[in-house]
PALOLUM-110687 format. One record per residue (C-alpha): residue in one letter; z, x, y. Coordinates in steps of 0.001 Angstrom, whole numbers, padded with zeros to 6 digits, always signed. Example, Ala and Ser with C-alpha at 12.3 -4.5 7.8 and 13.67 -1.06 7.14 Angstrom:
A+007800+012300-004500
S+007140+013670-001060
END
This chain:
X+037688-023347+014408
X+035137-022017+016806
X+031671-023363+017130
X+030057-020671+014439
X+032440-022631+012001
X+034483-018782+010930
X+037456-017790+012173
X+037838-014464+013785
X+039722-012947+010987
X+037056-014481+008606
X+034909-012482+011214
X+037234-009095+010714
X+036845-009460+006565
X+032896-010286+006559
X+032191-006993+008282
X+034513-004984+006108
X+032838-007040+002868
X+029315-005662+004598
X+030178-002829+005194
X+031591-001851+001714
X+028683-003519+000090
X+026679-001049+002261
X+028610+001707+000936
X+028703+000739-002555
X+024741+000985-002384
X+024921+004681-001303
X+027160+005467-003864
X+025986+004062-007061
X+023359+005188-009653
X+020166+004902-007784
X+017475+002637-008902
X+014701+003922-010959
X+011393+005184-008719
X+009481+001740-009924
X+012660-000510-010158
X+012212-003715-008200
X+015134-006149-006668
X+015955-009582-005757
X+016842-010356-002534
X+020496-010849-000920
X+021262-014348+000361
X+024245-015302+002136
X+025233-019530+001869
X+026951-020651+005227
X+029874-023170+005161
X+029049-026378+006754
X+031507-028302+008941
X+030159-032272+007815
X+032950-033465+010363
X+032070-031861+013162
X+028659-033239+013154
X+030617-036408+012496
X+032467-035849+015671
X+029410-035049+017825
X+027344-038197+016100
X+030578-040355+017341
X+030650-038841+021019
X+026711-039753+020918
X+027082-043497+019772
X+029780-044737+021137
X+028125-043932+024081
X+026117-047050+023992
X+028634-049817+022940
X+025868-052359+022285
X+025170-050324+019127
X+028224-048486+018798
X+029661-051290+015830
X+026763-050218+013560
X+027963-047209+012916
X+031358-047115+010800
X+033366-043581+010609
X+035761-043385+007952
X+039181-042127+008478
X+039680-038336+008561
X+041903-038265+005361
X+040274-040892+003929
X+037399-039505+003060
X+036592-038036-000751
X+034803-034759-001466
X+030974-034753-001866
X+031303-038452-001690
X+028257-039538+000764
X+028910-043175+000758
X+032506-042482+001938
X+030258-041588+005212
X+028678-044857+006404
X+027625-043650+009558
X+025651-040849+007942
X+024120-043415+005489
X+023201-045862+008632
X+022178-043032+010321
X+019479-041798+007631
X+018614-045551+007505
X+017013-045443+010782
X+015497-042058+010930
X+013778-041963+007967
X+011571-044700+009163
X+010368-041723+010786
X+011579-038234+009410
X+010971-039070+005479
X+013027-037554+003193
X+015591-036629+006032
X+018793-037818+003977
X+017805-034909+001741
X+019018-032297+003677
X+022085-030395+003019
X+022636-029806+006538
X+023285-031821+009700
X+019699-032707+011365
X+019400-031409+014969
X+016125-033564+016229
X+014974-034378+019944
X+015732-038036+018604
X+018077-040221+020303
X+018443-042389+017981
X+021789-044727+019882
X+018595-044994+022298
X+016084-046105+019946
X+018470-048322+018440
X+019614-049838+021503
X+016233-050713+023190
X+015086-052408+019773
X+018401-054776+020205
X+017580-055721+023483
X+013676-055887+022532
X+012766-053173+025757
X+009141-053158+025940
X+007682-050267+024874
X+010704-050004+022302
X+008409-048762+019391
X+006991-045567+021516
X+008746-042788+020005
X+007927-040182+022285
X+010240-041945+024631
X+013129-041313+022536
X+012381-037509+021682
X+012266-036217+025354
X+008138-036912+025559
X+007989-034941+022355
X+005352-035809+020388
X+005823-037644+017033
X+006935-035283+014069
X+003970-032983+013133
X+005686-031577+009591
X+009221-032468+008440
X+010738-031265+005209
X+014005-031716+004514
X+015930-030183+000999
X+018942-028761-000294
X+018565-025709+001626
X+018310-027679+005025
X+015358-028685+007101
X+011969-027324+008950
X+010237-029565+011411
X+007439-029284+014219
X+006982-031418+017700
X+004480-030897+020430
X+004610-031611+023864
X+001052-033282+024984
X-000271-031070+028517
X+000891-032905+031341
X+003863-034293+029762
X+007461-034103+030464
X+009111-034581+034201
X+009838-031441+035338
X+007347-029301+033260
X+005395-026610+034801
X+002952-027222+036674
X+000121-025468+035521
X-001915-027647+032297
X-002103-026394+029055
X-005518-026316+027323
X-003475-027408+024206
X-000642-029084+023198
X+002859-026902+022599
X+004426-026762+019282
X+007658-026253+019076
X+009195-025783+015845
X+013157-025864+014029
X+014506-024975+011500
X+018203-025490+010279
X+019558-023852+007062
X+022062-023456+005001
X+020461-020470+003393
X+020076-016849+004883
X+018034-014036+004019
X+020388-010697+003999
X+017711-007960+005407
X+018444-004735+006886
X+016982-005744+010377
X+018079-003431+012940
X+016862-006082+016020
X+018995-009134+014344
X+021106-010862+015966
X+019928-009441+019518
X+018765-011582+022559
X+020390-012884+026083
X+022177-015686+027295
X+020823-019073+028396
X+023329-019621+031565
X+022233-023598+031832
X+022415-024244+028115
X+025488-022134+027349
X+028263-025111+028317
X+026180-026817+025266
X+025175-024184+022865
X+028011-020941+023637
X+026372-018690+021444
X+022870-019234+022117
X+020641-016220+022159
X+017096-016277+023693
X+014570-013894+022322
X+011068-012760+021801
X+010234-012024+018345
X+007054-011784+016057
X+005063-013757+018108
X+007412-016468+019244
X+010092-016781+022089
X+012763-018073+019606
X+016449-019283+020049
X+018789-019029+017797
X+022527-020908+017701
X+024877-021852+014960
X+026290-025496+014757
X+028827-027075+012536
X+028799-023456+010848
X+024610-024013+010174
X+021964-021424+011762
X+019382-023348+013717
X+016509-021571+015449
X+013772-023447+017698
X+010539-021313+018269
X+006754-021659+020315
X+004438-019066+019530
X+003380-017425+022424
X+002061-014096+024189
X+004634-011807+025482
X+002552-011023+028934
X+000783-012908+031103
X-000825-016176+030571
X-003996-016867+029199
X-006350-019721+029986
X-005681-021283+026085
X-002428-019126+025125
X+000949-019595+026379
X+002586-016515+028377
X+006499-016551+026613
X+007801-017283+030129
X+006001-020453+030400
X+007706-021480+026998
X+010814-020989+027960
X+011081-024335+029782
X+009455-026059+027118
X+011855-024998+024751
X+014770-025612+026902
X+013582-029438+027100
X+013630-029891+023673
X+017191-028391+023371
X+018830-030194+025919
X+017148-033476+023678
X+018520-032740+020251
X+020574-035071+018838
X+022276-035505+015216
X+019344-037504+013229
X+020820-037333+009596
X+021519-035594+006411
X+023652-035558+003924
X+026751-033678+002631
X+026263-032167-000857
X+028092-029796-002952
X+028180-026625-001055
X+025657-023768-001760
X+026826-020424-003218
X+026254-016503-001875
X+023710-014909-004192
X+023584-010963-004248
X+021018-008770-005326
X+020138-007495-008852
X+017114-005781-011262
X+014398-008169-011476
X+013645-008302-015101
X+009803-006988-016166
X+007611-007153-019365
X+008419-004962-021943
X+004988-003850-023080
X+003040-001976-020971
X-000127-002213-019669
X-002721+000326-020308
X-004846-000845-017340
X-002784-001844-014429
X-001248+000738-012089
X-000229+000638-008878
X+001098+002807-006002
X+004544+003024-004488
X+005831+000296-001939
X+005033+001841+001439
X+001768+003845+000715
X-000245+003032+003091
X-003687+004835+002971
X-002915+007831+005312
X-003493+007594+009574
X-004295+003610+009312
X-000376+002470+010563
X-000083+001610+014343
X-000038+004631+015974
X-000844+006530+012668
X+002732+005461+011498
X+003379+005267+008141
X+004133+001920+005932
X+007698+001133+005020
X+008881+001402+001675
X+010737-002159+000260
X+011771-002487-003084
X+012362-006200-002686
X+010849-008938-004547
X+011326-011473-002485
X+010747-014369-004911
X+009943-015225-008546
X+006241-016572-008262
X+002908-016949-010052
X+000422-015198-009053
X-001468-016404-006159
X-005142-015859-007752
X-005728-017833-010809
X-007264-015046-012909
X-006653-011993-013458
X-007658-008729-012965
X-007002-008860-009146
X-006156-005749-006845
X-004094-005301-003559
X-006158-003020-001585
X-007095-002817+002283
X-010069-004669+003423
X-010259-003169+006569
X-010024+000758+005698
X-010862+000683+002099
X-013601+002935+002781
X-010617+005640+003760
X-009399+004943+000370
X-010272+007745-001970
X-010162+005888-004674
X-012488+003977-006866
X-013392+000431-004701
X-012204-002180-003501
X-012004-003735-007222
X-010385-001235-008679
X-006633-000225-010169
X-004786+001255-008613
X-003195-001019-006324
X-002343+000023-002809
X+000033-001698-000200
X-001779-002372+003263
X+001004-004278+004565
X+001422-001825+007371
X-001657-001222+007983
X-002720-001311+012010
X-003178-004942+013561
X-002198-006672+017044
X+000730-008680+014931
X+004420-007710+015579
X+005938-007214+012128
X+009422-005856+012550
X+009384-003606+008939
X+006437-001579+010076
X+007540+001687+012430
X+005029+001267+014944
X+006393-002318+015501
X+003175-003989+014553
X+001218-004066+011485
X-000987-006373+009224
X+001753-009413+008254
X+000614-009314+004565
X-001294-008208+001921
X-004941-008289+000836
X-005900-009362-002425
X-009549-009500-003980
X-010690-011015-007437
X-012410-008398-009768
X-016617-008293-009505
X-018319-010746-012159
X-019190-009408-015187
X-022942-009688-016355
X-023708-012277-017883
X-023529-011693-022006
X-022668-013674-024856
X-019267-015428-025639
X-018680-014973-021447
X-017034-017335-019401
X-019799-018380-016548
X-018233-016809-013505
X-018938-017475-009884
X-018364-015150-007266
X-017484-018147-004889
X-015635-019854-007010
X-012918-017832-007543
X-009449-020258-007907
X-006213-020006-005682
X-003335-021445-006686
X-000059-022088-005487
X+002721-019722-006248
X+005593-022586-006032
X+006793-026009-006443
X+006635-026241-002846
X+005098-028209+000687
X+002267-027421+002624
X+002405-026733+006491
X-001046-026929+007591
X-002983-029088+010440
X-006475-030198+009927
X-008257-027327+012014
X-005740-024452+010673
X-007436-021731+008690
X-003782-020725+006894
X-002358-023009+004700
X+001676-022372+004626
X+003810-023236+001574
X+007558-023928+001992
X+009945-023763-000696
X+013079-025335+000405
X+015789-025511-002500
X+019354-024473-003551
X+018378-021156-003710
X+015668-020319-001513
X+014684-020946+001938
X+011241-019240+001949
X+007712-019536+002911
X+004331-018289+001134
X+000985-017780+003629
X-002980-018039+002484
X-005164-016740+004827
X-009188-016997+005164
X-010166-020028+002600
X-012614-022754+003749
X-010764-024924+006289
X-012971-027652+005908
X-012621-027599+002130
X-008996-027559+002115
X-009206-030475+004686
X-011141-032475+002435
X-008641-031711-000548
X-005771-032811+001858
X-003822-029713+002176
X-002283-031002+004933
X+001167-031145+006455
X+003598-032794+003649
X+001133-032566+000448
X+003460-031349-002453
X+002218-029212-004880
X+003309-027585-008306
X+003206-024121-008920
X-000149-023350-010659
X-002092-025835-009128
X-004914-024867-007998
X-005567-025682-004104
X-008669-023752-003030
X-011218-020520-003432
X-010970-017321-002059
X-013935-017135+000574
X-014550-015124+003528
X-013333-017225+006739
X-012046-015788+009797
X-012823-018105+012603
X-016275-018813+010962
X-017598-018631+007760
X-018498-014651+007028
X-016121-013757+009827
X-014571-010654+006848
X-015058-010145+003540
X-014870-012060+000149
X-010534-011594-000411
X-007192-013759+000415
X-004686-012219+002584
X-001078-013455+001453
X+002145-013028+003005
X+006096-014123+002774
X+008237-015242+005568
X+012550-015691+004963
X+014668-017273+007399
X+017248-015374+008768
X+019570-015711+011830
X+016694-015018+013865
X+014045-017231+012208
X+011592-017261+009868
X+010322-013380+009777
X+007805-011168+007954
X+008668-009228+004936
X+006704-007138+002675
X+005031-008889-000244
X+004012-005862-001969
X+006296-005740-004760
X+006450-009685-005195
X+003175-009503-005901
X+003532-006331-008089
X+006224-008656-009995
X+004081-012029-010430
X+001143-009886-011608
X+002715-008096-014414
X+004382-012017-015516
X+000765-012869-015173
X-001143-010041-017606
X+002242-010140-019982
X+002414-006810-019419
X+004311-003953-016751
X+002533-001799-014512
X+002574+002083-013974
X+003446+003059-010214
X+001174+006252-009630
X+000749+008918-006962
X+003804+010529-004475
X+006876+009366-003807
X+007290+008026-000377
X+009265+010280+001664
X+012005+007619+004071
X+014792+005751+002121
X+013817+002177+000683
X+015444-000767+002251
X+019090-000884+001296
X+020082-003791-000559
X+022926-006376-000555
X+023951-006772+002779
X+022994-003827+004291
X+024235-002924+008157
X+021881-003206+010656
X+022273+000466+011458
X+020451+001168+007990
X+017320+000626+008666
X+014183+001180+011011
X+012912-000358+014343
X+010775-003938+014255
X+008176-007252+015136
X+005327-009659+015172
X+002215-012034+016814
X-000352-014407+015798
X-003528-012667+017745
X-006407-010577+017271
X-007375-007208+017777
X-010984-007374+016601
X-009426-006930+012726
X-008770-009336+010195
X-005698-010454+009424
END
């Protein structure tokens, strides 16, 4: 079997599967103008002895050490039986002293650990043995690791200065470099996906590795033992800037931590299973108050380069709402005073997802657009009789999932990650107090339940007051290329109505374009894409 883990007739009957999947969407009944979806998502096969194989080659390598780690016979071994796999279960033995939770994951871990190494120099009592960066190619100690059914995220970052053979020019900051490895991919209709060159020095290691810049981040992509693996570093896609990386200068960064990954752990578990699309379910009653306009409406001339928005009729997850009270309302807080209609607290709803920003988002036809969505809580009422007390600045957030936070203790976002046997899928907050959410520890590998209430919505940008009184939220879904962008607009359409009881009315035009197609739609289907993490003078 090839490296991708799928034979080239497997190859052959996938695209004819896509491609009448694709068809079948342009010939059945078409969906209702308000009707909403779930996603597509396709489960890859995993290839537990290959990574076997490769952990083997990487052991025995060091004989001192090599005895520790016992490989059963090839037909010996019993399905979906992990102890049958010592050297997995020694393997997760050591790492986790480092990686927690790293035997959780459904998926072989690639990590710039060498763990035969570590092992080796603790036998032989090296000093120094207990510095880790030494054993993960000068890579700093693991910022965020989460590990779960679905596979694994986790971020390094390589200190200025370190590294032999690094540029030579110092970084104001240290470089984060990030992975992910999944088992789980979203199906979108991404006409850029699966694009990017050749690495000549790393293609004797990785043959089908692809080297891209995407949404911010230079990003390469590769499949192993049949998983898709993608290692990323934010940076600018020109030239350098005293405290921003220029993409070029991240290329050798990157390229470090590839040639250092090594298998770390995981453990095999009864395969995952293709999920297609269907008609999310909505409240029955309807709601005399809450309307909303169609996916896509942007208000008019306030896309990049006046383009319009893009209409989705995804919902990407199942979630609770992400402000604890209702009424709430999705509308622009950067051209609501182009909005004709009645405020910024005020139905109907309006998607600004689109709307003009310096951030590549690849659904948006201009290429760039806001990332998210802006939500704002509904004025306080005056104070009366029988009225809850309500607090303008006190208004509660609360997690949408079961889920983990990514967040460091400066970071002004707070990122959820919900990593199961079904989803592989993150959830953004944008502009609450960092300081506050430092003090509540949402930090890097704090769990928290959906509902749970984990901050205010405020008004930080890079300082307090920096816009105005609203949360911006947004979705990321790992695909082949990575974690990427997609609308939230009907998500949020879908947790609100689960939140009131009650379904919404979709007002004004229809959007004139054709929504995104559905299950596994060909890349041809769709529009042109991208996405970055700066700052044109307007708020995110």
């Amino acid at each position: 079997m090839p490296p991708g883990g799928e034979t080239v007739v497997g190859k052959s009957f996938r695209f004819v599967s896509l491609l009448l999947a694709s068809l079948s969407l342009l010939t059945a009944t078409p969906l209702a103008a308000d009707e909403i979806r779930s996603p597509s998502l396709t489960a890859l096969r995993i290839d537990w002895r290959a990574a076997l194989d490769q952990l083997r080659t990487e052991v025995t390598s060091r004989p001192q050490i090599a005895g520790d780690f016992i490989f059963a016979p090839r037909r010996s071994v019993p399905r979906y039986d992990p102890r049958a796999m010592p050297a997995l279960v020694q393997l997760n033995a050591v790492s986790s002293q480092f990686f927690t939770g790293i035997a959780r994951s459904s998926v072989p871990v690639l990590l710039p650990f060498d763990v035969a190494a570590y092992l080796e120099a603790q036998r032989n009592r090296a000093p120094g043995a207990l510095a880790l960066s030494h054993y993960q190619a000068d890579f700093n100690p693991v910022d965020m690791f989460d590990a779960g059914p679905s596979g694994y995220s986790a971020s390094f970052s390589l200190e200025p200065g370190a590294g032999d053979g690094m540029p030579s020019r110092v970084y104001a900051r240290p470089v984060e470099v990030q992975i992910t490895g999944s088992a789980l991919v979203y199906d979108v209709a991404d006409p850029t996906g699966g694009k990017g060159e050749q690495v000549k020095p790393l293609a004797a290691t990785y043959p089908d590795l692809r080297r891209f810049i995407r949404e911010g981040y230079v990003r390469y992509a590769f499949t192993r033992f049949g998983v898709a693996y993608v290692v990323s570093i934010q940076c600018l896609d020109s030239i350098a800037k005293p405290r921003r990386l220029a993409c070029k200068e991240a290329y050798p960064v990157a390229e470090r931590f590839l040639k250092g990954l090594r298998v770390a752990g995981g453990q095999r578990m009864r395969p995952l299973t293709d999920m297609a699309s269907s008609i999310i379910d909505r409240p029955f009653a309807r709601s005399s108050d809450f309307t909303y306009r169609p996916s896509g409406d942007i208000i008019p001339n306030t896309g990049y380069r006046n383009k319009a928005g893009h209409p989705d009729v995804m919902a990407y997850a199942q979630i609770r709402f992400p402000l604890e009270k209702a009424p709430a309302f999705v509308r622009s807080q950067s051209y609501g005073k182009r909005d004709k209609s009645d405020g910024p607290t005020a139905y109907p709803w309006r998607d600004n997802f689109c709307e003009s920003r310096s951030f590549e988002v690849w659904q948006c036809g201009g290429g760039y657009g806001h990332q998210g969505e802006d939500i704002r809580a509904a004025e306080c009422p005056p104070p009366g009789e029988g009225r809850e007390p309500c607090d303008p600045k006190q208004r509660g957030v609360v997690a949408v999932r079961d889920a983990i936070v990514i967040r460091g203790v400066k970071d002004q976002a707070a990122t959820l990650e919900v990593n199961s046997r079904t989803e592989h899928i993150r959830f953004r907050y944008m502009h609450m107090n960092p300081q506050a959410l430092t003090a509540d520890g949402m930090l890097n590998g704090r769990i928290v339940t959906e509902g749970e209430k984990i901050g205010v919505v405020s008004n930080y940008l890079d300082h307090p007051a920096g816009t105005s009184m609203h949360l911006h939220f947004d979705v990321q879904v790992f695909t082949r290329d990575g974690w990427i962008w997609v609308s939230p607009y009907l998500t949020l359409v879908s947790a609100y109505e689960r939140l009131i009881h009650a379904r919404g009315r979709e007002v004004g035009p229809e959007i004139a374009g054709t929504p995104q197609p559905v299950a596994h739609a060909l890349p041809e289907d769709v529009i042109k894409p991208d996405l970055r993490e700066g700052s044109s003078g307007e708020e995110n």
